[in-house]
Rosetta silent file (secondary structure, phi, psi, omega in degrees, C-alpha in Angstrom):
SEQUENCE: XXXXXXXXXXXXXXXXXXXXXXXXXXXXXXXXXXXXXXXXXXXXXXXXXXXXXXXXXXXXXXXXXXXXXXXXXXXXXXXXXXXXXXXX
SCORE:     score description
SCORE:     0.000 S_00000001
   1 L     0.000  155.241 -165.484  -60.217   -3.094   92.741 S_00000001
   2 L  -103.072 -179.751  173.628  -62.527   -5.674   94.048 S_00000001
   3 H   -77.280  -46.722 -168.418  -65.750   -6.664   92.825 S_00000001
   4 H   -47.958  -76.476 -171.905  -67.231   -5.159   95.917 S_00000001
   5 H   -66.146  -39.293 -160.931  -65.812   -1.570   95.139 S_00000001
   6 H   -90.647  -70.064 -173.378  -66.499   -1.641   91.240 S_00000001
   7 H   -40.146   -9.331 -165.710  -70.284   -2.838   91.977 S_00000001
   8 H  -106.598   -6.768 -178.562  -70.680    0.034   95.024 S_00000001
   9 H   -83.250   -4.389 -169.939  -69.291    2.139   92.142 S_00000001
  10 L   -98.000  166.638  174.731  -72.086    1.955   89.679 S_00000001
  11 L   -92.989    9.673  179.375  -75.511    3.628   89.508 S_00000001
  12 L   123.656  122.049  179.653  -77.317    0.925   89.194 S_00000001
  13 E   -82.568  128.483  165.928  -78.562   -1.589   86.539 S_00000001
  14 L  -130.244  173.348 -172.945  -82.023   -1.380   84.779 S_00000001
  15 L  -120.518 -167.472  171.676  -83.736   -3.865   82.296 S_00000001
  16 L  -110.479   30.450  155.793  -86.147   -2.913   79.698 S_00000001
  17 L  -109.364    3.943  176.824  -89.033   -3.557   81.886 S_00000001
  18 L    64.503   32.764  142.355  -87.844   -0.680   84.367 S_00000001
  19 L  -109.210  120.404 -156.749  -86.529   -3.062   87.111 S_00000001
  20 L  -114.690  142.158  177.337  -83.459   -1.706   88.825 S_00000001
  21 E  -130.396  131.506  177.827  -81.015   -3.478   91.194 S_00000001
  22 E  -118.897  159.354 -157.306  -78.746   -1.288   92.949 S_00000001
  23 E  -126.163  141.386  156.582  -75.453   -2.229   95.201 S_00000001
  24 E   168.149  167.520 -140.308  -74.503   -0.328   98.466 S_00000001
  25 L   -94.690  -35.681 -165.958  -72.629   -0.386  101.736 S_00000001
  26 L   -60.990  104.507  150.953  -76.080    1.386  103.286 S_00000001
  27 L   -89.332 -143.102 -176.062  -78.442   -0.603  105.125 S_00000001
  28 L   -74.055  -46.850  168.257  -81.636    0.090  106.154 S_00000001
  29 L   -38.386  -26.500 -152.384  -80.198    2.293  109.070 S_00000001
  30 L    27.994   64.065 -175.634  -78.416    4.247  106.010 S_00000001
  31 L  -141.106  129.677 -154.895  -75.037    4.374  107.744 S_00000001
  32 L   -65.187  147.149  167.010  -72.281    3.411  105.118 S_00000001
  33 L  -136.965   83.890 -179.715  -70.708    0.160  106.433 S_00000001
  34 L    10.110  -49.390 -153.729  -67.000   -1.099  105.449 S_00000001
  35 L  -117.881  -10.915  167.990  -68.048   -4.923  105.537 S_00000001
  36 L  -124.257  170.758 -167.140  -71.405   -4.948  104.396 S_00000001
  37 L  -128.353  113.872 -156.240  -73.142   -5.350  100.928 S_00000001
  38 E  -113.895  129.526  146.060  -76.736   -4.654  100.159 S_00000001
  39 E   -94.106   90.868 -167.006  -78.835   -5.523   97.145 S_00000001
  40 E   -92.443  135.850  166.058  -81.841   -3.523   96.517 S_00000001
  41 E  -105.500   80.389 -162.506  -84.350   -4.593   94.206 S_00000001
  42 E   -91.264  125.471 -178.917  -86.801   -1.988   92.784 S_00000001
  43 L  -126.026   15.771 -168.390  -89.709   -3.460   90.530 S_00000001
  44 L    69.736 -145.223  176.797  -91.864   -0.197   90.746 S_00000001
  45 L   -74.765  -59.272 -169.766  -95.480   -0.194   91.574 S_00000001
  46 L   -12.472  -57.910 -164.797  -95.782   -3.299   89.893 S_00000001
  47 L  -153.473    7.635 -168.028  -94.661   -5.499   92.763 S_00000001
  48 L   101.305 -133.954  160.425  -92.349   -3.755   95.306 S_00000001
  49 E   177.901 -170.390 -173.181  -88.903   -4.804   95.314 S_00000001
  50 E  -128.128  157.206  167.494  -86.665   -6.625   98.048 S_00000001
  51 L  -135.555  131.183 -168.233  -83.678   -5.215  100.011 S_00000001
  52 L  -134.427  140.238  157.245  -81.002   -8.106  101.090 S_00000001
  53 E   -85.147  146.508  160.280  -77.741   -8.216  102.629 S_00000001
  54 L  -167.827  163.497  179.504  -75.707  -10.559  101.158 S_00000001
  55 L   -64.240  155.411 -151.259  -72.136  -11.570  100.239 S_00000001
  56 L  -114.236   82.183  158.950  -70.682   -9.800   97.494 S_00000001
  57 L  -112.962 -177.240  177.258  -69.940  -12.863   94.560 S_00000001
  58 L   -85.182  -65.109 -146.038  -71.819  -13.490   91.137 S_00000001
  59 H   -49.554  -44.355 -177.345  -73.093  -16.352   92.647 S_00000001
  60 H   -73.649  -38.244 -163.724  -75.555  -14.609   95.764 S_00000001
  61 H   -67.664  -40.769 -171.769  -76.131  -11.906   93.119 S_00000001
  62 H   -56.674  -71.239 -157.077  -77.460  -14.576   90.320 S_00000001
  63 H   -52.406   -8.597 -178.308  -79.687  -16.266   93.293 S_00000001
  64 H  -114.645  -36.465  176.085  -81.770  -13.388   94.375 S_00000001
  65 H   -67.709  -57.234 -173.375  -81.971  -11.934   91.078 S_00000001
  66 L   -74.308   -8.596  148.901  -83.241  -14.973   89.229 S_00000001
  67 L   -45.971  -39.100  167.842  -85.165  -15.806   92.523 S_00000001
  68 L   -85.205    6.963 -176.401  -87.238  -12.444   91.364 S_00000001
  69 L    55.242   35.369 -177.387  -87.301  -13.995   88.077 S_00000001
  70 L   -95.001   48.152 -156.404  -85.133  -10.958   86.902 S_00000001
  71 H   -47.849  -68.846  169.918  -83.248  -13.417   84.115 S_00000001
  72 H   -19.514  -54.802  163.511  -82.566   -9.858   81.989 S_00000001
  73 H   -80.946  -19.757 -178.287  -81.542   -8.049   84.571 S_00000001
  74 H   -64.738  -47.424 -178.259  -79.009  -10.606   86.031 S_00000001
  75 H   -58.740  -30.060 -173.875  -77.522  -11.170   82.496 S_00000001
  76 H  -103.435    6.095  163.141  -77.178   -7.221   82.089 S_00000001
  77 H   -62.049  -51.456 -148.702  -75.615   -7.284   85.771 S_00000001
  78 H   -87.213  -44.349 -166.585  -73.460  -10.089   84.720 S_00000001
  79 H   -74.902  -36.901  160.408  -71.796   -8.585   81.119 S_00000001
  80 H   -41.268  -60.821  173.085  -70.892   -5.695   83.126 S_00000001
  81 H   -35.978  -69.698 -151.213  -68.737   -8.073   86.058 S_00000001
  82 H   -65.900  -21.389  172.058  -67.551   -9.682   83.088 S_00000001
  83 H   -68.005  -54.375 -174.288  -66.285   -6.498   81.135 S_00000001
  84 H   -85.361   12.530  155.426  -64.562   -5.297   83.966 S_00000001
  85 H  -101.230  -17.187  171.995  -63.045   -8.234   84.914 S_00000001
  86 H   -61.177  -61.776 -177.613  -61.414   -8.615   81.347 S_00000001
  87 L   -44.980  -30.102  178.649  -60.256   -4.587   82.033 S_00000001
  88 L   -69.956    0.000    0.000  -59.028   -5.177   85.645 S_00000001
C-alpha cells in the first residue's frame, strides 16, 4: 500500500482545537480521480479552511499544514504516516 491509498483510507485527522484535514481523490467537481490528491482543510467558523491539490508526500502535506499554522495537527498527521510505515 502506498501512502496515497493508506491516507485516502482514513477519516480524517482532528486536533484539539477542532481543525480537521481530510485526504481524497475528489475535487471540487466531486468525481473520484485515480491520479489526483486533495487536501481539505476545515478550521470551522473560526476562519474557513483551504482545499488544495497537491502531491501526495509528507513534505507538501507539512507545507500547507504548517502554512495554516496547524503545527498540532501536522504532528498528529505525521505519527500516524509514521505508525504505518513501521507496520507496512
Amino acid at each position: 500500500m502506498e501512502l496515497r491509498e493508506f491516507l485516502l483510507q482514513q477519516r480524517g485527522f482532528a486536533d484539539d482545537n477542532e481543525n480537521k484535514v481530510y485526504f481524497t481523490d475528489r475535487g471540487l467537481s466531486q468525481e473520484p480521480e485515480d491520479n489526483e490528491f486533495w487536501i481539505f482543510l476545515d478550521e470551522g467558523l473560526r476562519c474557513g479552511g483551504t482545499a488544495r491539490k497537491i502531491p501526495c508526500d509528507k513534505e507538501h502535506i507539512q507545507e500547507v499544514l504548517l502554512g495554516c499554522g496547524k503545527n498540532n495537527l501536522w504532528q498528529k498527521v505525521l505519527k500516524h504516516i509514521e505508525v504505518w510505515e513501521k507496520e507496512k
